[in-house]
N, C-alpha and C positions, 0 to 999 in steps of 0.2 A: 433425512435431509431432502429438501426439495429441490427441483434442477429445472432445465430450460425446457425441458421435453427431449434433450438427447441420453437417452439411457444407452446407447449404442455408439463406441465408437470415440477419441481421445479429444478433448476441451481442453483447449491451451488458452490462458492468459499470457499479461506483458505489459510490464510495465515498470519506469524505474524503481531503484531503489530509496523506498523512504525510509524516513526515520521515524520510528514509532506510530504510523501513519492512524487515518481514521479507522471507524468501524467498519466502512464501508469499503476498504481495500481487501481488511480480511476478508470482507464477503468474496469478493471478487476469487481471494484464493480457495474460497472453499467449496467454490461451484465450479473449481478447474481441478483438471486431472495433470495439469504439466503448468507449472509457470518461469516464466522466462523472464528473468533478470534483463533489463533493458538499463547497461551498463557504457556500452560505447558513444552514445550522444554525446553531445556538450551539454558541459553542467552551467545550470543557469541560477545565479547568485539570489539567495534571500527566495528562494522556492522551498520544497520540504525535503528537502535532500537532507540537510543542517539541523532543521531544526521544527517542531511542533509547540502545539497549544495546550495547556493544562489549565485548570481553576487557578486565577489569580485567588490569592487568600480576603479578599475585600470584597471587589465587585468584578467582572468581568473575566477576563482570560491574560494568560500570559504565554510568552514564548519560553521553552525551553532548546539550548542550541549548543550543536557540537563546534568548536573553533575548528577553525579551516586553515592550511598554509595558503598563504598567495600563491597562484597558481595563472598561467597565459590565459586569456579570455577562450581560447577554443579548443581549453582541456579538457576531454573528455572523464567524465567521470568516475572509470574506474581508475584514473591517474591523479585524483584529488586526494591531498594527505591530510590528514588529521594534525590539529596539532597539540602535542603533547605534554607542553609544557605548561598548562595550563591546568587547573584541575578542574576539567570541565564534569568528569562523574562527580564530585563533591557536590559542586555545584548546585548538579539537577535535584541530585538528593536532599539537598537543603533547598529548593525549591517546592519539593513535593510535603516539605512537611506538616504545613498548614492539615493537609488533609487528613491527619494524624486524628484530630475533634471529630471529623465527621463521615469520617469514610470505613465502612464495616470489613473491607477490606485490604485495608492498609501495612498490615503486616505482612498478608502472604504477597504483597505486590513490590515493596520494597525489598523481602529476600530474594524476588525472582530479577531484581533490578539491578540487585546486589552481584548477586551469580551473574548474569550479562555482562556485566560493565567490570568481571574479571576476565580482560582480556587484551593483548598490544595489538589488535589489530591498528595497523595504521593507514587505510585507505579508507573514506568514507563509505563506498560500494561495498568493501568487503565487511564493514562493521557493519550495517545496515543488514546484510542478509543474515551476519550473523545473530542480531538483534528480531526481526521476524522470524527464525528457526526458535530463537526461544520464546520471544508471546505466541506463538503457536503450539508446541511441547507445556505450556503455559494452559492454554486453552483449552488442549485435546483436540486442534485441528492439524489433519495432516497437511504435508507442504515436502512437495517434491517440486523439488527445480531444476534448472540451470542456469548457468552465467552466458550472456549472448558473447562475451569477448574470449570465452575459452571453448567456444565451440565452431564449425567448423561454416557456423554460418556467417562468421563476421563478413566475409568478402562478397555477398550474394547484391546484386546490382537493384537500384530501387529506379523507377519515375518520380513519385510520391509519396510524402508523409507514408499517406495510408498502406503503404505496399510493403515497408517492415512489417507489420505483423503478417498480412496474407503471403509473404515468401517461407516467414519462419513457420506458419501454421502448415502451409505444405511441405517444408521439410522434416516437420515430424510427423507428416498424417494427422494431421490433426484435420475432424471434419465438421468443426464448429469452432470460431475463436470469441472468448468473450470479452466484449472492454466497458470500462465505465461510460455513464451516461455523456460524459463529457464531447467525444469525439463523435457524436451524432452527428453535428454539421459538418467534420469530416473524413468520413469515412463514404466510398462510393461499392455500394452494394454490388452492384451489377459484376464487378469483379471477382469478387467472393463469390456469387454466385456461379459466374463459366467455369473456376477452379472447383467446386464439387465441397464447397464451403459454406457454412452456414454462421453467418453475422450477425451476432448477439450482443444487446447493449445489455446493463445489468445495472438497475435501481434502486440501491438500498431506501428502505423506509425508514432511517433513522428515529429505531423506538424512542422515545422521550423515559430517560429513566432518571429518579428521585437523586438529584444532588446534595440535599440539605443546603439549600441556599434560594433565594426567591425568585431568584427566574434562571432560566434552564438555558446553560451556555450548550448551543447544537456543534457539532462536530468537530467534539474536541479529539485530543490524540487518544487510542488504545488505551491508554496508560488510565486516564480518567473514568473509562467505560470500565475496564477493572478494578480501578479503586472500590466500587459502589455495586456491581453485578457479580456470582458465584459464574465458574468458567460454563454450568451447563447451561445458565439464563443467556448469558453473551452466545452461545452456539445459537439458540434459538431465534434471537436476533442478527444472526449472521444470513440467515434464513429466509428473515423477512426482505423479501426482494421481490423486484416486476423485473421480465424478462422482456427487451423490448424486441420487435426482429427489425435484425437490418434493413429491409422495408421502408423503415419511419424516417432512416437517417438522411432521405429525400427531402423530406419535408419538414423537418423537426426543427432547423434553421439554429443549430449549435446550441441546441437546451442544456444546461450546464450547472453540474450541483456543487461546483469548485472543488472535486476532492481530494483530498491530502493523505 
């Protein structure tokens, strides 16, 4: 596995919890030694908390999505319920089936979907992590976490955005945190740096892999990258990554890969 150049020393990620998210998140956990459920924010509606993208069966893409209960506009999202009345696993699994024609691996991705979605979790946070514990057990990538609201950081005082992860990365020692490319315009290094911290952006390459279809939908959910890749080719693509250093996030002026 390749890494940032820290062989020394614990890599914390963070970031919330999605649902089935891209290929490019798992990277994110596979070049961390601790990731950190980023649970206590406000949940913000029609984001990937709910819901991801799969091969539409015709042309394009489509949404796959967990129902939500009405919830106050500044509920925090590990206080968001699922709602259950609804057979939203059927659902998805009748939406996955198109890919039954063309996807080599279809069966062992449905049994593992199958196995996941036996389960009452009713909070979105809690379903979600329990759903990346198993595409990762899935994959052969380890995934050691925690939850930010059952731990003892929830109270810890911020200025800015960017100061949640650099408070949580020093209360575990951690001496490198790494985030998606996304937060380049905001994150301000210099602080990372007085703290004894090293601030890493992380840029998946988004291999281009063979959909059986004419043009290549990019950053679909997990779920897709599995249908079509065996778990040891997707490690290798977990891989393919540029390590940016905090450095750039001066000037980079919010370069942004949108990821889910």
């Amino acid at each position: 596995m390749s890494g940032s150049g820290s062989q020394l020393g614990l890599r914390l990620g963070m970031m919330q919890p999605y649902f089935f998210p891209y290929l490019g998140y798992f990277s994110l956990i596979r070049h961390t030694d601790i990731w950190v459920v980023s649970d206590s924010v406000q949940f913000i509606r029609h984001g990937w908390i709910e819901r991801n993208r799969v091969l539409h069966p015709h042309d394009g893409w489509l949404y796959i999505q967990v129902p939500l209960a009405k919830h106050p506009h500044s509920t925090p999202i590990m206080n968001v319920r699922v709602r259950d009345d609804e057979p939203w696993r059927e659902k998805i699994l009748a939406q996955l089936v198109h890919y039954r024609r063309i996807a080599p691996y279809y069966d062992q991705v449905i049994s593992m979907l199958k196995d996941a979605f036996d389960t009452n979790l009713d909070r979105i946070a809690a379903l979600n992590v329990h759903l990346l514990k198993k595409c990762c057990s899935f994959l052969d990538v380890p995934f050691k976490y925690t939850v930010f609201s059952t731990c003892a950081l929830s109270g810890i005082k911020v200025n800015s955005a960017d100061e949640w992860a650099l408070q949580t990365a020093k209360a575990f020692g951690a001496v490198e945190y790494i985030n998606p490319p996304g937060g380049l315009g905001l994150y301000d290094n210099a602080k990372y740096e007085s703290a004894g911290i090293r601030l890493t952006f992380l840029k998946p390459r988004l291999r281009r892999y063979d959909q059986r279809c004419d043009h290549f939908v990019s950053g679909l959910s997990i779920i897709d990258v599995m249908m079509f890749n065996r778990p040891s080719t997707i490690r290798e693509m977990l891989d393919e990554v540029d390590f940016i250093p905090g450095s750039a996030a001066l000037t980079a002026g919010g370069a942004s890969l949108g990821a889910n």
